[in-house]
N, C-alpha and C positions, 0 to 999 in steps of 0.2 A: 528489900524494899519492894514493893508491892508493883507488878509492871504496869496499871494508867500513873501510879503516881511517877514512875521513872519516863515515864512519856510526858507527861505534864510540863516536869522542869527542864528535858531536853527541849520541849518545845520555845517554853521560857527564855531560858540562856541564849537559845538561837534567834530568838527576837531582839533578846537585850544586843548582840552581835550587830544585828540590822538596822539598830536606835542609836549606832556610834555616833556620837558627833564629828562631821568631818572638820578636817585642819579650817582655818580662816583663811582668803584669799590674802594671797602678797596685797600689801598697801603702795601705792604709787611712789616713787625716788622722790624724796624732797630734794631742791637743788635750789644751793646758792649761786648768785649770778654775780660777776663783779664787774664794772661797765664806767664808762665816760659817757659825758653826755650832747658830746660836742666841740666844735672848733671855738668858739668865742672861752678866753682866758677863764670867765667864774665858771662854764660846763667841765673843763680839764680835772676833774677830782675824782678823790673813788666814787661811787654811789655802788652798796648792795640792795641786791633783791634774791626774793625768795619765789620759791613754787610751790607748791605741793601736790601737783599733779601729773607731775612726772617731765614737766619744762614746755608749756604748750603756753603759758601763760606765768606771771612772774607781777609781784609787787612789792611797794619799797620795802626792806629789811631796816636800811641806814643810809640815810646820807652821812658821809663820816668828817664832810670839810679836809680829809687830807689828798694835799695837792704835790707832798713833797720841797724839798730841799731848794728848786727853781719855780714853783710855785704851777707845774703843769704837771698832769700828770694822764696818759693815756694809752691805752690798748691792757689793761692790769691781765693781767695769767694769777691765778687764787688756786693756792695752795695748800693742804693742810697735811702736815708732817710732826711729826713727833709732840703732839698734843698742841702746836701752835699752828697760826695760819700766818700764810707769805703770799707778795704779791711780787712781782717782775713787772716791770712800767717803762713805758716811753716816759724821757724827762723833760721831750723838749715838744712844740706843735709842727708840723709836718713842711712849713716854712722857715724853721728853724734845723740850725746846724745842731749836731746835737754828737758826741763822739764816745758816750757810753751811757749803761741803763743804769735803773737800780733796783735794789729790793728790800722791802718794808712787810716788817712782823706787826701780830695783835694778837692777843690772846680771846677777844670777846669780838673780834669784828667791828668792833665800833673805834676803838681808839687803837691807831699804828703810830708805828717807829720807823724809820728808814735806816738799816744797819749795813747796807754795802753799797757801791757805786763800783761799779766793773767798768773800766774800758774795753771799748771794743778788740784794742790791740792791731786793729790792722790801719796802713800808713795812708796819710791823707785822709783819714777818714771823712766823711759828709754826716751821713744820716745813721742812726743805730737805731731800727726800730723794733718794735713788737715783740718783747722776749716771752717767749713759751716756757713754762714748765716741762719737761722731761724727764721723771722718772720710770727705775727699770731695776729690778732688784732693791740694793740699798743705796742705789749711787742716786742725785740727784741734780739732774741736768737744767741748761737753757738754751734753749735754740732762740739765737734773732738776728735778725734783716738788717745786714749791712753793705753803704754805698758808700765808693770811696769817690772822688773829687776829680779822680782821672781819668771817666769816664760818665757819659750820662745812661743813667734810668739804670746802673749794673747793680741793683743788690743781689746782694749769696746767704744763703743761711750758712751760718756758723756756729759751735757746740760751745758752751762754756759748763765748768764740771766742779762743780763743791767740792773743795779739799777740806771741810766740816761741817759736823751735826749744828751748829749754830747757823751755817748757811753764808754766814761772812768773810770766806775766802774760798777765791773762785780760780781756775786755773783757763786756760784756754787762749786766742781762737780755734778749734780743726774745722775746717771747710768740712761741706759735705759735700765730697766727689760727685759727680755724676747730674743734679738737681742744676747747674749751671748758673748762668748768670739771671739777673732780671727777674727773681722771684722775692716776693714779701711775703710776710705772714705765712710760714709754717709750721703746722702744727703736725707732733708725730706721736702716734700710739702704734705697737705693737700686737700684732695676735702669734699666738704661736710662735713661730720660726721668724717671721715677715715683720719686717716694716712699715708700715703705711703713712706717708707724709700728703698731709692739703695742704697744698700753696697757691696764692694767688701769682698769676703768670701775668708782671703788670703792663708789658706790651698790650695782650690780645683780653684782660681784663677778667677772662675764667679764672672759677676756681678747678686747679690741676689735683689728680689722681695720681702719687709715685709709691713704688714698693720697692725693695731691698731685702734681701733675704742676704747678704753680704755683713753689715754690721751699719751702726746708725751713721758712717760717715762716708760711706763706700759703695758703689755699684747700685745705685740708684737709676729706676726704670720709669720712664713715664707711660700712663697709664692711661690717658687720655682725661679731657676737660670736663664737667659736671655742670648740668643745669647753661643756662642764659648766662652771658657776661654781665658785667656792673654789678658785682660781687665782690668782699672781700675778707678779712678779717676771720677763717676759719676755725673753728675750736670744736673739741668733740667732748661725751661724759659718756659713759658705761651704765646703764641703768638697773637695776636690781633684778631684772630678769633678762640682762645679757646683751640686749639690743643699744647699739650703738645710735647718740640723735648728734647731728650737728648742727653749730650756728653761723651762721652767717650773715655780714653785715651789708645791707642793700643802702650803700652810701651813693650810689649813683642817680635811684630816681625815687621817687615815692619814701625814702628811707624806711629806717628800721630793721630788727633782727627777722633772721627766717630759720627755720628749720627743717633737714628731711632726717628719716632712720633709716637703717639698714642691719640685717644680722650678721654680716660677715664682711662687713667696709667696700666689697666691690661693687653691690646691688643698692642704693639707694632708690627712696621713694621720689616723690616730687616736693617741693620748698614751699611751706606754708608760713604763713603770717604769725609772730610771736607775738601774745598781750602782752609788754613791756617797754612803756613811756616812756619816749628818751633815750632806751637804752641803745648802746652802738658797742664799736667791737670789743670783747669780752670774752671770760672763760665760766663756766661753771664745773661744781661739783658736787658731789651728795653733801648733806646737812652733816 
């Protein structure tokens, strides 16, 4: 070959190199929300919403009219496991005795079933609130807030453990050592080694900071309090490029959900305003 022509199409090919089209940017987390919409009797139901922008804003999906079994239904934890979706619920309203949760399947989001009713198990019970989803390997867990009658304002989180892939038999209570008395709503995601549980500390009204490098029921560390009081109802998601956001339920003044992010659960930002009507304390996850 003749050497401009061999110059020619090395020149060529090195341009075509440089004409690569690069990859597309990641698209935002879509995230479903699942949420009540208040204390008066007809807001107690599920209501979904959606995002598409990674959870900064959120509109209706479904209101689904399911209220459950007592006809209330509140604080939902949304799950999606083995090609279906599950919800964990408070059964009863926050003035009301209430001594176990439940949890209700759908395959489409829109229309549920409620397939177990779990006792809290522990004696006297009062209040059973807020049960969490907890998964961790293949096992799938519920952490929720329970007060027993012998005492005031003492709720404890407590583990309950699916003894099957249907989700309808549940074994439990174990305390979770350490995390003490007088805490609701916690929620726990793990990184690496560590534990990370946000609870609401309902004395002093923060949302709390605990970690456990021990196991999810044991040697639990408090980590100090986050953000202004008058908070509650904590819930976290994992977003498609790794950055943790959480929600937060501002039931005390001004209402509404809030959210900050953080990349590694101990540095959070500061709590801004979620677009999403109505909604109150809730879980989301990707679509």
């Amino acid at each position: 070959m003749k050497p401009v022509l061999t110059r020619w199409l090395t020149a060529l090919l090195g341009a075509v190199a440089v004409l690569a089209i690069p990859a597309p940017a990641s698209a935002a987390t879509t995230l479903v929300y699942a949420t009540f919409k208040g204390d008066a009797q007809a807001d107690e139901e599920l209501w979904l919403y959606q995002s598409t922008n990674g959870g900064t804003s959120y509109s209706v999906l479904s209101d689904t009219n399911f209220h459950g079994p007592t006809g209330v239904l509140r604080d939902p934890s949304i799950l999606k496991y083995n090609g279906r979706y599950y919800i964990a619920y408070t059964v009863q309203s926050w003035t009301t005795n209430s001594t176990y949760f439940n949890v209700a399947t759908s395959t489409n989001l829109t229309t549920w079933t409620n397939i177990a009713s779990i006792p809290s198990g522990i004696a006297n019970t009062r209040f059973t609130w807020a049960p969490e989803f907890y998964v961790e390997g293949s096992t799938v867990r519920i952490i929720t807030s329970v007060a027993a009658t012998t005492c005031s304002n003492c709720f404890r989180p407590y583990v309950y453990t699916a003894q099957n892939t249907a989700l309808t038999s549940w074994s439990g209570p174990a305390q979770m050592w350490g995390l003490g008395t007088n805490h609701i709503d916690t929620f726990v995601v793990k990184s690496g080694s560590t534990w990370h549980a946000f609870t609401k500390d309902e004395t002093g009204k923060y949302i709390e900071h605990w970690t456990t490098t021990a196991s999810l029921t044991t040697g639990w560390i408090n980590r100090g309090r986050l953000w202004a009081s008058g908070y509650e109802g904590p819930s976290l998601v994992r977003l498609d490029d790794g950055t943790w956001r959480i929600y937060v339920d501002r039931y005390s003044t001004g209402g509404g959900i809030y959210t900050a992010t953080s990349t590694d659960l101990n540095t959070w930002t500061g709590l801004s305003a979620v677009a999403c009507a109505g909604c109150r304390h809730g879980t989301a996850i990707p679509r």
